[in-house]
N, C-alpha and C positions, 0 to 999 in steps of 0.2 A: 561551289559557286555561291555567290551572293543572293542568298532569298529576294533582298528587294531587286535586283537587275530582276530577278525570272518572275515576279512579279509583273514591276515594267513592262516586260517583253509581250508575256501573256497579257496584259491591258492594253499594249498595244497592239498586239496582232485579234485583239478580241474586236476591236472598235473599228479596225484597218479592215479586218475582212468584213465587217459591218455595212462601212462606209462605202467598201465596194459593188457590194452584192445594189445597195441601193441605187449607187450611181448609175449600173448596169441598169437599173429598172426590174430585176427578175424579183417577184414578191415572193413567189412561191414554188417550190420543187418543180410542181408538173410543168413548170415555162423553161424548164433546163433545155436547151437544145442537148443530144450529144456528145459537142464541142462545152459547153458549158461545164458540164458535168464534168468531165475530163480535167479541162481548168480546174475547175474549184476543188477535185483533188490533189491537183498538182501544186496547188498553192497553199492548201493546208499542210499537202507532208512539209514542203517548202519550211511554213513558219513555225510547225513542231518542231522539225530538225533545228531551226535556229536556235528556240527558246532556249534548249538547255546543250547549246552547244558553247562551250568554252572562248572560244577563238572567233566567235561571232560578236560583234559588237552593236551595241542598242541603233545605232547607225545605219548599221547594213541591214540589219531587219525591217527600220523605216525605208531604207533604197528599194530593199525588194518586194516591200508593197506597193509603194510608189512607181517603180518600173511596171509591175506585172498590170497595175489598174489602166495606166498611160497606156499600155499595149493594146489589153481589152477594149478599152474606149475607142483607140484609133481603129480596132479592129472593126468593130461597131459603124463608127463612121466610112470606114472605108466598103461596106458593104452598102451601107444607105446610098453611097454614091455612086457604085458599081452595081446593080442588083445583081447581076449573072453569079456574084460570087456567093451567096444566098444558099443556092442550091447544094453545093457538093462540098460547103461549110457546115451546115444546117440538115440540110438536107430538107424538102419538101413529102406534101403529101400523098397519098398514094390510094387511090379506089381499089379494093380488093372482094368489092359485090357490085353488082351490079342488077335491078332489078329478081334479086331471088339466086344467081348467076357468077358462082365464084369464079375471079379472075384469076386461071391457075398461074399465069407467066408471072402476075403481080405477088403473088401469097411467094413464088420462089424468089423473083426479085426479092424480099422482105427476109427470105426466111423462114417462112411459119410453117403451121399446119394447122388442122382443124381442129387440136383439141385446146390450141392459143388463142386462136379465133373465136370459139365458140366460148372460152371464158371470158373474152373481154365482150363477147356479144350479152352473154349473161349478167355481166358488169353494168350493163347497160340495161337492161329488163327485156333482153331480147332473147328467148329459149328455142328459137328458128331460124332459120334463112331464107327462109319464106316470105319471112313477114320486113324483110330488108327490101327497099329501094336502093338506097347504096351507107355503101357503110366504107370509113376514109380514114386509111392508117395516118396517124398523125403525126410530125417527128421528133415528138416525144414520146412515141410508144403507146398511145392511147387510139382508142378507137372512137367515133364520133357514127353514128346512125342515122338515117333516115329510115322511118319504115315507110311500107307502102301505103298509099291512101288507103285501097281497098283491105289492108288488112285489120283496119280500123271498124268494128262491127259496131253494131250499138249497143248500150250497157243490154245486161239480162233485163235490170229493173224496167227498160222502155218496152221491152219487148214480153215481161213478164211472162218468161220458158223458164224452165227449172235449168239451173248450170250443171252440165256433165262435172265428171269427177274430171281434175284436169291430169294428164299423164305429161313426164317432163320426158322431150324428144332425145334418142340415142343413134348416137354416130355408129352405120353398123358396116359402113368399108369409111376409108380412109388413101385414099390413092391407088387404091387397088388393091389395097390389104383387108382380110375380113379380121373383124375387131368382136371375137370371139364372147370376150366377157360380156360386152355389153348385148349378143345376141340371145346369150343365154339368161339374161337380169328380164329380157322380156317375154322368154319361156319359148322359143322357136329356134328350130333347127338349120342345119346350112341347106339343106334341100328345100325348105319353108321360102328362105331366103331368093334362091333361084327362079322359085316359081315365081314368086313375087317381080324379081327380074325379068323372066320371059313375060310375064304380062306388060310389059313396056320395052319391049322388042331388046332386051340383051338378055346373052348366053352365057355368058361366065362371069366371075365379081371382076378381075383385074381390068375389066373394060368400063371400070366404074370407078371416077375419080374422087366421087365421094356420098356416101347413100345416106340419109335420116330416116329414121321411123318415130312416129308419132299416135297415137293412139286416135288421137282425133281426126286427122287427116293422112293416117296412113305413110306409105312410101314415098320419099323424094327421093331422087336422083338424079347427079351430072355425071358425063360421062368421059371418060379420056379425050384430050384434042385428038388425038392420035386416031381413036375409033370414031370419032363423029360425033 
């Protein structure tokens, strides 16, 4: 093939998907809806496969920029005019805490589990669930926090106390699974464990949808809808 036509091709599909990404308004990754993302691969293999395809001519590579941008845009438009169609396009957000209070039907709705959660709460400067008011699956995959007012203390330096050594908090069930490593990374046993349960009225892990330990404040836990 012709260096300069795959030249061409490639200048134009460099500028074309340039020019769309713009027109869409998306500046940056994290604004990909799902759908977006989708798109934008579907239209890159689109104009690789053109570039050095023989039988493709400098034409139809303009068409099918041109077509796929005109689509997007209408798409665009036809949702600012419809809102409804927003949600199962896009997809919307999703609370998955709630005052301290994972929302187990929401984390399945989604998918998750707590060791996804707990990275993107980490992601965030959050090493608890504790210290969450509400925290808002976003649908692009990102987490957004609120903590709690009250978890908000005052520095050391107003209150001039010496700061504890700080210990980072360990998920020690998980849906009712006991999460063995991380019980032994803090040096206690499954009976340790139990007792620590029966002192907050449960008798066995599986009725525990998900436990933290924290050196500072000790044992969380929520427990199955199921159990109460």
């Amino acid at each position: 093939m012709d260096y300069a036509l795959i030249s061409l091709k490639l200048i134009t599909g460099f500028f074309g998907l340039w020019l769309m990404t713009k027109l869409l308004g998306k500046k940056e990754i994290s604004q990909l809806t799902p759908f977006d993302f989708v798109s934008s691969l579907m239209l890159s293999e689109l104009v690789g496969n053109t570039i050095y395809d023989r039988e493709t001519h400098f034409v139809k590579l303009v068409y099918a920029l041109v077509l796929w941008t005109a689509l997007s845009l209408a798409l665009e438009k036809v949702v600012q005019l419809m809102p409804w169609l927003s949600v199962p396009l896009s997809g919307r957000p999703d609370i998955i805490i709630r005052g301290g209070e994972i929302d187990v039907k929401a984390m399945k709705r989604n998918r998750l589990d707590m060791h996804q959660v707990s990275m993107l709460l980490r992601e965030q400067g959050v090493f608890t669930v504790r210290e969450v008011a509400f925290a808002v699956l976003e649908p692009n995959g990102s987490l957004s926090v609120m903590k709690n007012p009250s978890q908000e203390p005052p520095t050391r330096a107003e209150l001039q106390v010496q700061e504890p050594a700080a210990g980072l908090p360990r998920i020690l069930i998980e849906q009712g699974t006991l999460q063995r490593d991380e019980l032994r990374e803090i040096g206690h046993s499954e009976k340790w464990l139990l007792s620590q349960l029966q002192e907050q009225g449960v008798d066995r892990i599986n009725a525990v949808y998900y436990a933290e330990w924290s050196e500072e404040d000790g044992l969380y836990i929520q427990r199955n809808e199921a159990t109460g």
